[in-house]
MIMITI-298978 format. One record per residue (C-alpha): x, y, z; residue in three letters. Coordinates in Angstrom, 1 decimal. Example, Ala and Ser with C-alpha at 12.3 -4.5 7.8 and 13.67 -1.06 7.14 Angstrom:
<nodes>
        u        v        w    aa
     12.3     -4.5      7.8   ala
     13.7     -1.1      7.1   ser
</nodes>
This chain:
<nodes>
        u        v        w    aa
     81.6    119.4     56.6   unk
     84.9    121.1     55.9   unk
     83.6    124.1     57.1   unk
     82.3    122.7     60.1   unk
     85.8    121.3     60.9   unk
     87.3    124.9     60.6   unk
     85.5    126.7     63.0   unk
     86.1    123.8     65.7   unk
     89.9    124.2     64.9   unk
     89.5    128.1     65.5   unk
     88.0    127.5     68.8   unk
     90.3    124.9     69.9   unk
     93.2    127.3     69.0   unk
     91.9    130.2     70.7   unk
     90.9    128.0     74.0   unk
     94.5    127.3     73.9   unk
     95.6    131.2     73.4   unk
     93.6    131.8     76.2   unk
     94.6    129.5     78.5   unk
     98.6    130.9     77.7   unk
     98.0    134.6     78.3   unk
     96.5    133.8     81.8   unk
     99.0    131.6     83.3   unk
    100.5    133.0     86.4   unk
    104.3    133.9     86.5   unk
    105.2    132.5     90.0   unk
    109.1    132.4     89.5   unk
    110.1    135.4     91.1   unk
    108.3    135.0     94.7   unk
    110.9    134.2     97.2   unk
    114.2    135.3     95.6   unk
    116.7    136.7     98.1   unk
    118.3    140.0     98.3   unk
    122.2    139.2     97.7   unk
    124.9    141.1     99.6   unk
    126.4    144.4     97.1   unk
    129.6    145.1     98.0   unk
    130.5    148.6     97.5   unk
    134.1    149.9     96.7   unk
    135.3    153.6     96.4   unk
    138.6    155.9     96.3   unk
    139.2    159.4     95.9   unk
    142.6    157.9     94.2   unk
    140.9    156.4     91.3   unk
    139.8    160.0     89.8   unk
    143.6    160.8     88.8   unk
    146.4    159.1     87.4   unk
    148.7    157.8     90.0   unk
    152.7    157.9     89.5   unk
    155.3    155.7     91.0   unk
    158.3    155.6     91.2   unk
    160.9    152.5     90.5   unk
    161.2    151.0     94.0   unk
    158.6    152.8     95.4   unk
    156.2    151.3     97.5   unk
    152.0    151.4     96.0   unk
    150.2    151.0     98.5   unk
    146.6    151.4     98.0   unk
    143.9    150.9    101.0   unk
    139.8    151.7     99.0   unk
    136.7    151.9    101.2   unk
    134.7    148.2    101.4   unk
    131.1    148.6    102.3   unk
    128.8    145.4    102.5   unk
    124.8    145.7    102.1   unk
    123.5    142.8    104.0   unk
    126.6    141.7    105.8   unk
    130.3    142.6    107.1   unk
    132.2    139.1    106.7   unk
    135.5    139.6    105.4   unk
    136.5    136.3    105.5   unk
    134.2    135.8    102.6   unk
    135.6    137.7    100.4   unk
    139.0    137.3     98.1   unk
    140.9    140.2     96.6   unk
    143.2    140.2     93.2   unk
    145.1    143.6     92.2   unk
    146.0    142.9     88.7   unk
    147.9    144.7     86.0   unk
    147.0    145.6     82.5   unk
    148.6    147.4     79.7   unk
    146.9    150.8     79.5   unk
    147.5    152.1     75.9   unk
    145.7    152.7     73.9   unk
    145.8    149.1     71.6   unk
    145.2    147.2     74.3   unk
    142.0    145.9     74.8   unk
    142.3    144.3     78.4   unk
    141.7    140.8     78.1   unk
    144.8    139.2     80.2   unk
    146.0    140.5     83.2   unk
    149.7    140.9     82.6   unk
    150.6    140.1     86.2   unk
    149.1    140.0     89.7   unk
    150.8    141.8     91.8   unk
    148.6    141.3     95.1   unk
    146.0    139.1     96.7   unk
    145.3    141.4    100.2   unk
    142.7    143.8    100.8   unk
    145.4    146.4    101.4   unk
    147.9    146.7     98.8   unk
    151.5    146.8     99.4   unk
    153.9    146.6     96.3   unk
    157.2    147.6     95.5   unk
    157.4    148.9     91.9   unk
    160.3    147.0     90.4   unk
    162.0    147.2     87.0   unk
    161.5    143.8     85.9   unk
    157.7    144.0     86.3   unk
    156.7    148.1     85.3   unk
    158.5    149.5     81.9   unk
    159.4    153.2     82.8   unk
    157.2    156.0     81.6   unk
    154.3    152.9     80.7   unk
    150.6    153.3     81.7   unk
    149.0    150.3     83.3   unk
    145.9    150.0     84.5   unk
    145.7    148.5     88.0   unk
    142.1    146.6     89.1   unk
    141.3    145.9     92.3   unk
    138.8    142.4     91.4   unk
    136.9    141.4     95.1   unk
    134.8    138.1     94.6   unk
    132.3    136.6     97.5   unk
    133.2    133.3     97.6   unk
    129.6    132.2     98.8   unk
    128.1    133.5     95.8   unk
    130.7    134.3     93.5   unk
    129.7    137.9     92.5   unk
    132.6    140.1     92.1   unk
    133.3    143.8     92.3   unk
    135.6    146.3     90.5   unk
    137.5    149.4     91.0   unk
    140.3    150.2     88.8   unk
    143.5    152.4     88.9   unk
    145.6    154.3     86.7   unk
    149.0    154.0     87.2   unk
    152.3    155.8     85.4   unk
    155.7    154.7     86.1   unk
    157.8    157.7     86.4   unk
    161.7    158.3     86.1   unk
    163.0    159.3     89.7   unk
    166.1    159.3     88.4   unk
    166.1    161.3     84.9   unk
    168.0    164.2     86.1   unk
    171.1    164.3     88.7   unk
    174.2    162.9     88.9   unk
    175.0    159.0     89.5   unk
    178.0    158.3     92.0   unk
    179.9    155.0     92.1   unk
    181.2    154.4     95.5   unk
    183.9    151.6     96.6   unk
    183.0    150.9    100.1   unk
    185.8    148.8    101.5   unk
    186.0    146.5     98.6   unk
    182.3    146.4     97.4   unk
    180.6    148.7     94.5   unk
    177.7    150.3     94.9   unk
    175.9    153.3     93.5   unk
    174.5    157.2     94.9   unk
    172.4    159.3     93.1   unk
    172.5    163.3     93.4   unk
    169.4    165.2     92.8   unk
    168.9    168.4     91.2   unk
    168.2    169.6     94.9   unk
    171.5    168.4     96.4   unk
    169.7    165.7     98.6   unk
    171.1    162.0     98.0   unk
    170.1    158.5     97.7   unk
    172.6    155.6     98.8   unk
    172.5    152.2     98.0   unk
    170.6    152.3     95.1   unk
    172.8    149.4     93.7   unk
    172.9    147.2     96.4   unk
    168.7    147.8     96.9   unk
    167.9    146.4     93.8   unk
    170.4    144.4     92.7   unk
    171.9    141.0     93.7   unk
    175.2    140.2     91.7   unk
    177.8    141.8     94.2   unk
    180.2    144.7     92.5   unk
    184.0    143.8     93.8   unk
    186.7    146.7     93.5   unk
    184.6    149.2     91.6   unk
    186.5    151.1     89.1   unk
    184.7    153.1     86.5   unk
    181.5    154.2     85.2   unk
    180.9    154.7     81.4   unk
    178.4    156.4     80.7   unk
    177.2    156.8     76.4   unk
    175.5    160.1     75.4   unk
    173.8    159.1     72.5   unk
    171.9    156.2     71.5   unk
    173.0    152.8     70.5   unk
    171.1    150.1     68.7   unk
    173.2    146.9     68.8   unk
    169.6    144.5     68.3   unk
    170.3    143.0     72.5   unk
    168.0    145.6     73.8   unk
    165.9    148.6     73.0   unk
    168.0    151.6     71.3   unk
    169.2    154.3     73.8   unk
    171.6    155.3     75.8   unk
    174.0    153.1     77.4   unk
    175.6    152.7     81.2   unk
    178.3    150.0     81.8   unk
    180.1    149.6     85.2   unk
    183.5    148.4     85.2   unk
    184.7    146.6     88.1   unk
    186.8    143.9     89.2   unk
    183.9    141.4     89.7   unk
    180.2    141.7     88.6   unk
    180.9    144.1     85.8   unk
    178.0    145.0     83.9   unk
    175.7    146.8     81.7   unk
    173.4    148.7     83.9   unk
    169.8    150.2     83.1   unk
    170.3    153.8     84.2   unk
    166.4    154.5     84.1   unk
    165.0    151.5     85.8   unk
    168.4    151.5     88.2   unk
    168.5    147.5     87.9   unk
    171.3    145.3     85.9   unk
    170.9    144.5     82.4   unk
    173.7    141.7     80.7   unk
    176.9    140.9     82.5   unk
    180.1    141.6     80.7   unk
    180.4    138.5     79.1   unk
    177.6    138.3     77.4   unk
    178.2    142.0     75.8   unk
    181.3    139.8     73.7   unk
    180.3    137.7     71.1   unk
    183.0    135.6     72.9   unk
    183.7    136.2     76.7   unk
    187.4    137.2     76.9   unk
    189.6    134.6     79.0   unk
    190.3    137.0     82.1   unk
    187.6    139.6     82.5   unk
    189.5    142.8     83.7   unk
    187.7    145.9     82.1   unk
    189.3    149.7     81.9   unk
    187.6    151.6     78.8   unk
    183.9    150.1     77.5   unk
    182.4    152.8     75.5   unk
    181.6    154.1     71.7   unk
    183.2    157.0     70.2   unk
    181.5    159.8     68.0   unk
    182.7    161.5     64.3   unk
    180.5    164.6     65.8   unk
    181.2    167.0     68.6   unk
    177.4    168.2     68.6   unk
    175.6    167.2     71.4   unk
    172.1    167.4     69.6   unk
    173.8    165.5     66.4   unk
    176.0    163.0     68.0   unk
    176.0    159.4     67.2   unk
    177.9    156.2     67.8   unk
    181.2    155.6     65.5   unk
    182.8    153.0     66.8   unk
    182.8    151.0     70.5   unk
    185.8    150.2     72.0   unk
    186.6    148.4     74.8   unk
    190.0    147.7     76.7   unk
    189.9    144.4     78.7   unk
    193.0    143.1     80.6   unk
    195.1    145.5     78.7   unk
    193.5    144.4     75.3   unk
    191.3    145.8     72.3   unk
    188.1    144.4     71.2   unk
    186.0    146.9     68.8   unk
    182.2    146.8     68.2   unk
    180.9    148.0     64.6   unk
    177.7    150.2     64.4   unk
    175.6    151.1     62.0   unk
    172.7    150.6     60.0   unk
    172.9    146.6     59.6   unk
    170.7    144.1     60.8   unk
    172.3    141.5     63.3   unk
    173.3    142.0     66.9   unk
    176.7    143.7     67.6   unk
    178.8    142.8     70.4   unk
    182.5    143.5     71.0   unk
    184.6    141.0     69.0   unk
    187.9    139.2     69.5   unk
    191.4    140.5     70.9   unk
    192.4    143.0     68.4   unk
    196.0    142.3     67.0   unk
    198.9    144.4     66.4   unk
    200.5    145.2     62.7   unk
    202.7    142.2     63.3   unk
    199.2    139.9     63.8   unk
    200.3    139.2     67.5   unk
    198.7    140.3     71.3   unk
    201.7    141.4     72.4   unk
    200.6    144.5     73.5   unk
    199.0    146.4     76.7   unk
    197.2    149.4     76.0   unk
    196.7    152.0     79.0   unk
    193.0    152.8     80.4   unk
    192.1    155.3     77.6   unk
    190.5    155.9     74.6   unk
    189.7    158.5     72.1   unk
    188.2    158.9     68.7   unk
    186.7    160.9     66.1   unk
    185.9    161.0     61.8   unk
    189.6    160.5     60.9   unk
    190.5    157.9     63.4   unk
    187.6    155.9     64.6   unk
    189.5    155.2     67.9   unk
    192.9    156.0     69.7   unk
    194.5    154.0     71.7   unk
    198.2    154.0     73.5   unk
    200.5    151.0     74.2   unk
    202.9    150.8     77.3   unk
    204.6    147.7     76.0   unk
    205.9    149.6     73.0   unk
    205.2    153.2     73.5   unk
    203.1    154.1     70.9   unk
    199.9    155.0     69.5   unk
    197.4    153.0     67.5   unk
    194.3    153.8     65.8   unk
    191.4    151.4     65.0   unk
    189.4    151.5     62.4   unk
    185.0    151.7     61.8   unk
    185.0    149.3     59.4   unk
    187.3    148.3     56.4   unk
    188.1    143.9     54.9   unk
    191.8    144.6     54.7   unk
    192.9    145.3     57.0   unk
    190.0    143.5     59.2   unk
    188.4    146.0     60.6   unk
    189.4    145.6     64.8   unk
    193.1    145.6     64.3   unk
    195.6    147.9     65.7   unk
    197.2    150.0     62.9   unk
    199.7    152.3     63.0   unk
    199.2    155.8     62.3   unk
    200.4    157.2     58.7   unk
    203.5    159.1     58.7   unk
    201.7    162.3     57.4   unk
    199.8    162.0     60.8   unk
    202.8    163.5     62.6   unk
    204.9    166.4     63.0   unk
    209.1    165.9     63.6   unk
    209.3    168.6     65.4   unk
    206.3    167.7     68.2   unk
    205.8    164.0     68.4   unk
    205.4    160.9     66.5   unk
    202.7    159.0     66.6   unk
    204.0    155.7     66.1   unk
    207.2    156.4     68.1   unk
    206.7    158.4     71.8   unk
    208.9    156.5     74.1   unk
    206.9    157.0     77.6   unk
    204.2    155.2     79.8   unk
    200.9    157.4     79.7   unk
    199.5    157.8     82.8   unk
    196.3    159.8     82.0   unk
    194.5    161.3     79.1   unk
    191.1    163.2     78.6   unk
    189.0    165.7     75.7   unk
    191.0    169.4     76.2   unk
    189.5    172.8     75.7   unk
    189.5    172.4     71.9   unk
    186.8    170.4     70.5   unk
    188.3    167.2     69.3   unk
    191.4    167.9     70.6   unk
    193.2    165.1     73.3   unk
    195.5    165.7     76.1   unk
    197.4    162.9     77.0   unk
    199.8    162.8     79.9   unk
    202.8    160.5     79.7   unk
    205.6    159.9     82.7   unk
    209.2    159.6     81.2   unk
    211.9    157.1     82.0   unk
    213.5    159.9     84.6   unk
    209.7    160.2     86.2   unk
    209.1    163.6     84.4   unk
    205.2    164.4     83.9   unk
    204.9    165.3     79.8   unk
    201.8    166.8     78.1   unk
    201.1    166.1     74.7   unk
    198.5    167.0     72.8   unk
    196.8    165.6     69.6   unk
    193.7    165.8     67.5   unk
    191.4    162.9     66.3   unk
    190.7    164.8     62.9   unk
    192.7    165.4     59.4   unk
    192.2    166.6     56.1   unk
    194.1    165.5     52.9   unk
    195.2    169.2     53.5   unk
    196.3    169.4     56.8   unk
    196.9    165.3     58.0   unk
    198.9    166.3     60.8   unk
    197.6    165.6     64.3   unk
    200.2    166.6     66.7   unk
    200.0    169.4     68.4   unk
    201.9    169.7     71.0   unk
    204.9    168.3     73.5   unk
    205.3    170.3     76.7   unk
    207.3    169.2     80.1   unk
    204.4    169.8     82.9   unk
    205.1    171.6     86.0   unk
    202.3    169.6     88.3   unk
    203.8    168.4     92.0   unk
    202.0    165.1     92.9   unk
    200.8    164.6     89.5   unk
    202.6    160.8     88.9   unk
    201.0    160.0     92.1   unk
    197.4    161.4     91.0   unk
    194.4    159.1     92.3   unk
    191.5    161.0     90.8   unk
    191.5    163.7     87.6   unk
    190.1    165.5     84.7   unk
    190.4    167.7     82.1   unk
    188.4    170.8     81.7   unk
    186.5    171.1     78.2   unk
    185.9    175.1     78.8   unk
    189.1    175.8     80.0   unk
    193.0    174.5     79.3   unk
    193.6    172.9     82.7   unk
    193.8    169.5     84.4   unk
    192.2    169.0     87.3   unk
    193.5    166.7     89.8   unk
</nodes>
């Protein structure tokens, strides 16, 4: 009987193996044919590069299979970091919702000299099937090599750039920036790269004006900080002259920050570099030997390995130096110069007598002409160095009486680093 019981369980299961293997698949009779859309540009087969400001504007063919209903359809150009870590799962940004793309590039969006890649996403809302095309994109430097003009036009800053070619470029403040620059009077600009822990290390380009003063992004053309917040406390009246860091090194391929000085409203504030972690920002009025602010120092600086930074005040008609970094005296203050430092029969130091009216690096590396008006309105030329030995301290080079016409009255000069003239 077992047995029996067996083979009637065999049978039953094949009967029921049988019946399984000849069913019928039904399920795909009457499926419809959905609408492909198609997308395609010659564009996408290199990498595209933009310029800062420039307008991307990017047009791919659409095709439809089955249909040509636009209104169906929804576009999204989205950004994504394209290096080579980055694994594309957020967009960073949309920058676009229209078939046609039309974008300005803009500094606060694109990083110069980044790769993104750029995708094109177009869903059918009836269905929601989407299509892709992607884009390479680079964000080039327009301006990496020229000259950068700043121009006063009746009252109100704003900045030209000079190309390699000659052509020009106005208004490239004014086009991308909206804080208004009033009475325009310098740009600084730094050679060599600064880390001060506020932004990325680099170079540095501060424009100095009456209102809207500023540190300015030089690559991306756009502000970075107002003056204020380069000062670990704002200074009561904000009118800049000198914002800049000198250099122990006259190589260009070895030069690096020594010391930043700024002269606001006729005042010193210093800004220690180095190799410390913390942010640094331009300190507190600087004070004279005699611990007071009773000073006002002309628009100028200098500086080098033996004195960190120079600096001349009209009140009292006299140099001060300023040092890097030392407890005692705190490191900021105005010091005077030791007596070593100058010659009797050139000049003292710590005792000229006249009102500088301009100063600027001479032929001589590290070498400083400095050009002062006496009390009978007589142009004087002296000349001093911003380096010593325990050898040679002495620093003064030379007094002369300047035969210039119009010189008191200068609006605009220079001196020449190849050759020993002042241009003006």
């Amino acid at each position: 009987m077992k047995i029996l019981y067996k083979n009637i369980s065999m049978v039953l299961l094949s009967g029921v193996i049988m019946l399984t293997g000849c069913y019928k698949d039904e399920s795909t009779e009457g499926l419809l044919e959905q609408n492909k859309v198609g997308l395609s540009d010659s564009k996408t087969d290199e990498v595209i590069s933009v310029f800062q400001g420039e307008l991307l504007n990017l047009k791919p063919t659409l095709s439809q299979s089955m249909k040509n209903n636009m209104d169906d359809l929804s576009f999204q150009w989205s950004v994504y970091d394209n290096s080579p870590t980055s694994n594309y799962t957020l967009p960073r940004f949309t920058i676009g919702n229209e078939y046609e793309l039309k974008y300005t590039v803009s500094g606060e969006s694109f990083t110069l000299g980044q790769n993104y890649l750029l995708r094109l996403t177009v869903t059918e809302k009836s269905t929601g099937i989407s299509s892709f095309l992607n884009y390479r994109l680079l964000i080039a430097n327009k301006y990496g090599t020229g000259w950068v003009v700043l121009e006063d036009k009746a009252g109100k800053g704003d900045l030209s750039f000079v190309f390699p070619d000659y052509t020009v470029e106005h208004g490239i403040y004014t086009d991308r920036n909206t804080t208004v620059l009033t009475n325009p009077k310098k740009l600084e600009i730094v050679p060599y790269s600064i880390t001060d822990d506020i932004s990325a290390s680099g170079k540095r380009m501060y424009i100095l004006a009456d209102g809207g003063s500023q540190e300015y992004n030089f690559l991306t053309m756009v502000k970075k900080f107002d003056y204020s917040f380069l000062f670990f406390s704002a200074p009561p009246v904000i009118k800049p002259s000198v914002m800049n860091f000198t250099s122990a090194s006259a190589n260009s391929a070895s030069r690096s920050a020594n010391l930043g000085i700024a002269i606001n409203n006729g005042k010193a504030h210093s800004n220690l570099v180095g190799g410390f972690p913390g942010v640094k920002k331009w300190g507190d009025i600087a004070l004279t030997p005699g611990g007071t602010q009773n000073y006002n120092l002309a628009p100028f600086a200098s500086g080098g390995s033996t004195y960190p930074a120079v600096v001349y005040d009209n009140t009292s008609k006299r140099f001060f130096y300023i040092r890097g970094y030392s407890p005692t005296p705190v490191a900021g203050s105005l010091e005077a110069f030791p007596s070593a430092a100058s010659s009797e029969g050139v000049f003292d130091m710590n005792n000229v007598g006249m009102t500088m009216i301009f100063q600027d690096s001479a032929d001589v590396v590290k070498s400083i002409n400095a050009v002062m008006r006496s009390d009978d309105n007589q142009p004087y030329l002296y000349k001093y160095k911003t380096e010593s030995t325990s050898s040679a301290p002495i620093i003064t080079l030379s007094k002369t009486q300047m035969n210039a016409p119009g010189f008191l009255s200068y609006t605009a000069a220079a001196g020449s680093t190849t050759t020993p003239h002042i241009y003006y």
